[in-house]
N, C-alpha and C positions, 0 to 999 in steps of 0.2 A: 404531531409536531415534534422538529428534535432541534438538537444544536449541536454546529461544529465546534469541539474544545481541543486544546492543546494535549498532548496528554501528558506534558508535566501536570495540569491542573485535574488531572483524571486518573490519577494512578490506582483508585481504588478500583478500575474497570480490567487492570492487568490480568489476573487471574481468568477473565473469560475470552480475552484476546488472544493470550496465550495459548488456552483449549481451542478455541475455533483456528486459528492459526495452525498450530500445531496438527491438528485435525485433518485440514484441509491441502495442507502442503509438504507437512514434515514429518509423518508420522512413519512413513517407511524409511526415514532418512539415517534412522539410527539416535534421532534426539529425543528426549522424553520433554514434555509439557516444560518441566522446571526450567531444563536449558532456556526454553522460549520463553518464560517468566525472567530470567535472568538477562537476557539478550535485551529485554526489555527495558531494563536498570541505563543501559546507553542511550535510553532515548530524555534524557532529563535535561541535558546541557543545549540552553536556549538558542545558542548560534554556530551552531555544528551538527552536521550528521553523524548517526540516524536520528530522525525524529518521528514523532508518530501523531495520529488526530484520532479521536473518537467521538463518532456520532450517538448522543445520547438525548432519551425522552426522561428529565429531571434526573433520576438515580437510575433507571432502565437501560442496557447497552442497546444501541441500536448496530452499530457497526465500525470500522476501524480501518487505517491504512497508512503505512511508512511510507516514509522519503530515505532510503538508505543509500549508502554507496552502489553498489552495485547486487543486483537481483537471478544475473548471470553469468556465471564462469566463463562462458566463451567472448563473452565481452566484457571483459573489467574494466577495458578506457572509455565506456559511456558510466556516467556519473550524471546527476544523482538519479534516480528510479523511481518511480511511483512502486510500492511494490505489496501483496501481502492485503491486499484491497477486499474487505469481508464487510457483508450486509445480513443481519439476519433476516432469515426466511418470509417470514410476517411482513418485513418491513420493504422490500425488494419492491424495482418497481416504479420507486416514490422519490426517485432526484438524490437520494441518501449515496449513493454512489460517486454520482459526478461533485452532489456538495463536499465531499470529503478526497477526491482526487483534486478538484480547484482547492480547497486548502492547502492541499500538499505542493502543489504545480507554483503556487501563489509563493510559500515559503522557500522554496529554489529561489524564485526569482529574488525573496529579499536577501537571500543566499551569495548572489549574483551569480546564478546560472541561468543562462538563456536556454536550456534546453533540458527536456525531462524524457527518461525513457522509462518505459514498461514493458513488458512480453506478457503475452497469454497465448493459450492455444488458439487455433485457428477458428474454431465455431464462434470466438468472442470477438472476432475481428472486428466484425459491421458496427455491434454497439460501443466499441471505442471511437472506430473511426466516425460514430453519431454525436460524441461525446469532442471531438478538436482533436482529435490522436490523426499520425498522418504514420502509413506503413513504411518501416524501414528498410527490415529483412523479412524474409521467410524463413520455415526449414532449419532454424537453428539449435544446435543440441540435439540429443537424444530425444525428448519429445517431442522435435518439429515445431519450437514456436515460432511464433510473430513477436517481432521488435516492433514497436512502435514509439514515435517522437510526439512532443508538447512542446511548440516553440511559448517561453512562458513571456 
């Protein structure tokens, strides 16, 4: 079992968000863990982007994922982003994913934004598009991702 939380009310999970984060996205990018620990500190102010959820089993992280401005430099005027979306390995599988993108999607809309975008590569297409995602772009950037929309 887990719960979707805010993560102003979870800040004590920042430390492993950060490493898997960091980890999984940034680590060639020239930022060290801290930066991403720090980046973090913007996600506290309850009605503005970024903000973040974490999926947790009591004190256990299960997983985590922002709602940021923008996710991709080739497109800055899509706002806001699902972005940064991490499940641990164990727990994968188990609806932890889409419960923590629908929190994020959910928060846009009381945002008031009608529309949510994300990018992944392309082998992850099919389970967004299982998940309400509807394909944007193709081909974008240097690594060729997929834009995809959440009418929220």
């Amino acid at each position: 079992m887990y719960s979707i939380s805010d993560y102003r009310d979870c800040q004590s999970h920042g430390p492993i968000i950060a490493e898997r984060v960091w980890t999984a996205w940034w680590q060639d990018s020239g930022l060290k863990v801290g930066d991403v620990l720090e980046h973090l500190k913007e996600m506290t102010n309850p009605h503005a982007l970024p903000t973040g959820f974490v999926a947790h089993d009591g004190d256990a992280y299960v997983g985590s994922a922002f709602l940021i401005h923008c996710d991709l430099e080739e497109r800055p005027h899509y706002l806001p982003w699902v972005a940064a979306l991490w499940v641990e390995e164990s727990r994968r599988r188990s609806g932890v994913a889409r419960a923590l993108m629908q929190a994020a999607t959910k928060r846009a809309a009381e945002l008031g934004h009608e529309t949510c975008y994300l990018c992944c590569e392309a082998s992850l297409e099919d389970y967004y598009l299982n998940c309400g995602w509807t394909i944007l772009e193709r081909g974008v950037g240097k690594p060729d991702l997929t834009v995809l929309t959440y009418k929220t």
